[in-house]
C-alpha positions in Angstrom: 0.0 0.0 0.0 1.2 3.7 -0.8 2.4 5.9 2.2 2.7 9.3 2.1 5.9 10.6 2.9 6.6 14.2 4.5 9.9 15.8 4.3 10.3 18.5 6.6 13.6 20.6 5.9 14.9 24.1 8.1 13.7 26.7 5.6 17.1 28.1 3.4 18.1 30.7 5.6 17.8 29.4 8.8 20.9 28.4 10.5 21.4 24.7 10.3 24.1 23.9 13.4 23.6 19.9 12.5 24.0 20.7 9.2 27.3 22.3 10.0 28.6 20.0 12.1 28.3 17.1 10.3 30.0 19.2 7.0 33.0 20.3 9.8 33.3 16.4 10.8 33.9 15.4 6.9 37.3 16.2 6.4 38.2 14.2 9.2 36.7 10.9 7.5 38.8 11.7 4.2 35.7 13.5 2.7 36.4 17.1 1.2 34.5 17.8 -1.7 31.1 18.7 0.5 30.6 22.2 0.0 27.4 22.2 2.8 25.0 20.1 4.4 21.5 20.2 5.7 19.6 18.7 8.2 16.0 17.3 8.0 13.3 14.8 9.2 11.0 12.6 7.2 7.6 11.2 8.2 6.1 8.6 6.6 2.3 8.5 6.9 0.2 5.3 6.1 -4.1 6.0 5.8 -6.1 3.2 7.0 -8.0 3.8 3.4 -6.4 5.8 0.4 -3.8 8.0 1.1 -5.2 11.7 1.1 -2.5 14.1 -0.1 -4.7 16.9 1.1 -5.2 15.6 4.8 -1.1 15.2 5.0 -0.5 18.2 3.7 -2.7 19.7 6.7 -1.3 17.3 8.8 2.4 18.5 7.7 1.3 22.5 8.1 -0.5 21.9 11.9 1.7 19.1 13.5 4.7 18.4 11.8 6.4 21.5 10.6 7.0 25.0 11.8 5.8 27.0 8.9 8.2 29.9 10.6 11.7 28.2 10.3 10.6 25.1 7.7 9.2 23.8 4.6 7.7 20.5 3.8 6.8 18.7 0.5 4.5 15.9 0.7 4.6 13.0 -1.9 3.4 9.2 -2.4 5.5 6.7 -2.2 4.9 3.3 -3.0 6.0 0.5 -0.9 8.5 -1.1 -2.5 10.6 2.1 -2.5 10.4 2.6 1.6 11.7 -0.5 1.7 14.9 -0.2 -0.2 15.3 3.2 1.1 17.3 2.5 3.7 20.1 0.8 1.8 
């Protein structure tokens, strides 16, 4: 069954100190050619019916996010690619 999937990133010109200490830690593990990195959180969303694009995305803009400091994009995802996601 298809999940939704909600990406919720710091919004460009927010300071990301994660994001920056991960990029200062790269050198150190041989890796140099990282110019910057950011920082986010995904949420995968599974409806006990079809998925409803329009309810995450309400969801995303109420509960998950800070519409302040982040953005979100919402998509559909089908099973077989959560699964190999993580590989």
């Amino acid at each position: 069954m298809p999940r939704v999937v909600v990406d919720v990133m710091l919004k460009p010109e927010i300071l990301d100190p994660q994001g920056q200490a991960v990029a200062n830690a790269l050198p150190r593990l041989g890796v140099s050619d990282v110019a910057s990195v950011r920082i986010g959180r995904r949420i995968e969303i599974e409806f006990t019916g079809e998925p409803d694009l329009d309810r995450a995305r309400e969801i995303a803009d109420k509960l998950l996010a800070n519409p302040v400091i982040e953005d979100f994009t919402v998509r559909l995802v089908e099973a077989d690619e959560i699964a190999g996601a993580s590989s």
